[in-house]
N, C-alpha and C positions, 0 to 999 in steps of 0.2 A: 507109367505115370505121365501124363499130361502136362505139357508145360503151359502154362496160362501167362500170358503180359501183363504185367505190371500196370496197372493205372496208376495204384496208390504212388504218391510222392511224398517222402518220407521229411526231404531235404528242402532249404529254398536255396536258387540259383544266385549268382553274383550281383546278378541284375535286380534281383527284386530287395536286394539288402540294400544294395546302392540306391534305390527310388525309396525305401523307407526311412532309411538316415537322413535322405533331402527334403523329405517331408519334417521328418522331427526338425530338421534344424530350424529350416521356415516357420516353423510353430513357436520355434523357441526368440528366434528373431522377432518376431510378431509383439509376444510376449514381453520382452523386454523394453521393446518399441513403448508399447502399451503404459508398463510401468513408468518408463521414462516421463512421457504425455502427460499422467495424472498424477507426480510426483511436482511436475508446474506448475499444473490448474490450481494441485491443494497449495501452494506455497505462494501463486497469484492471490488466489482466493483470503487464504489468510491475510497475506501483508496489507490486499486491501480495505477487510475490514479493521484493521492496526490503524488503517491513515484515516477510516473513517474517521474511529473516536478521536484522533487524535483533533480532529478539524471541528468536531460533535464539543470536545473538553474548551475548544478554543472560544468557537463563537459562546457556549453555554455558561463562558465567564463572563464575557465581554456582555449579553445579555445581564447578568444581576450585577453589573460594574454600573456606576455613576456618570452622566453624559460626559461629565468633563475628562472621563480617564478614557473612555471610548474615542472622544473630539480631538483628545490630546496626543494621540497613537500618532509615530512616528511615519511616513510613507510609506514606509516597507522596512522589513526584517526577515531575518535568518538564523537557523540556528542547525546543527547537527547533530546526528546521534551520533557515536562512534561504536565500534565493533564491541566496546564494552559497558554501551547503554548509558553514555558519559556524555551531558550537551553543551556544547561549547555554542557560539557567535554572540546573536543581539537575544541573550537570555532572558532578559527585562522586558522582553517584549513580548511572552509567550506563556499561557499559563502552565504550559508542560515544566516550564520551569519554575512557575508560583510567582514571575513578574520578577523575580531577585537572583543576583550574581552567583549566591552561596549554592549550594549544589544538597542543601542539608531538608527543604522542604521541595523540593521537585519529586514530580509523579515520578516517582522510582518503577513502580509495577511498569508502566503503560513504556518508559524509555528501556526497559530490559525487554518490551516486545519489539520494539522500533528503530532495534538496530540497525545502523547503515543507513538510517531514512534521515534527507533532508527536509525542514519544515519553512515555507514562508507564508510571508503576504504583503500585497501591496493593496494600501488605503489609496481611495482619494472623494475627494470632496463635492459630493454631487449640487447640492443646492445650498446658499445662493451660487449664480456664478462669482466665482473669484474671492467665495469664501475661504479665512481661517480657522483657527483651531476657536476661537474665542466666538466666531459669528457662522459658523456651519449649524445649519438646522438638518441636514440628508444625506449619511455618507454610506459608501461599500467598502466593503474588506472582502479580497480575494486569498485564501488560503489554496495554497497549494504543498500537496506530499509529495515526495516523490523516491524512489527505492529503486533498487535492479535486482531481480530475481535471480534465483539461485545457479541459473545459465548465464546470466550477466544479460539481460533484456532488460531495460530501461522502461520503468512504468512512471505513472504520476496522478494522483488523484486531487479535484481540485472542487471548492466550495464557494460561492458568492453570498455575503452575508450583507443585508442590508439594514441598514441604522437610523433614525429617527428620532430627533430629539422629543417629540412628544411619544414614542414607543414605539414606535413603527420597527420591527425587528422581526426580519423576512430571510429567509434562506433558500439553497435550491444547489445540487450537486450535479457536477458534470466530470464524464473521465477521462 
């Protein structure tokens, strides 16, 4: 009987289990990595269209309001959402809250998306110079959102809406 050598290899060595486990883990690192990454984007992504409407509901009242409630807006305001969609500050001054204290006609849907999100704006009075609330013919209102993503990264989305007492109502978003 012939002895013949063995080619076939039946087994894998220490060495090639050890280079396949380092490969899986890298795969799986990768992987997680990956998830991680577009677990942000969607949660960027979302929150910012949240601040759009939120900016969209603002100026889209202030458009069908009457010059004098438009004229009459205070410099600037604030208000908050808190962790349970609840807005506290200058309520009155925002339609997310319906312009009123009471918390019974505010956009309930749109503040249960906008948790955590601060809302402002600051007015001011473009033409004439040195115009009031009584003799302004040309104002802007700067709405700005702003939120921190689910890593705690600080975003903010902000709107210039422009005012005209004979109708002139201009807008334009910047991030």
């Amino acid at each position: 009987m012939l002895f013949r050598a063995s080619t076939d290899r039946t087994a894998f060595t220490l060495v090639e289990v050890m280079m396949a486990a380092t490969i899986l883990v890298v795969g799986f690192i990768g992987l997680i990595q990956a998830v991680t990454v577009n677990s942000e984007v969607l949660d960027t992504a979302r929150k910012q269209q949240i601040a759009t409407q939120i900016m969209d509901a603002e100026i889209e009242r202030l458009r069908a309001a009457s010059w004098s409630a438009i004229s009459g807006l205070s410099a600037s305001g604030t208000i908050t959402i808190n962790a349970a969609g609840t807005i506290s500050g200058n309520e009155t001054r925002f339609a997310l809250s319906n312009y009123t204290s009471t918390n019974g006609d505010d956009n309930t849907q749109l503040s249960a998306l906008a948790r955590g999100f601060t809302c402002s704006y600051a007015r001011a009075y473009l033409r004439p110079t040195g115009a009031t609330a009584g003799t302004v013919t040309y104002l802007s209102l700067t709405y700005t959102v702003s939120w921190k993503s689910n890593t705690g990264r600080a975003y903010s989305r902000s709107t210039t809406a422009y005012f005209g007492m004979n109708g002139l109502h201009l807008s334009f978003q910047k991030s």
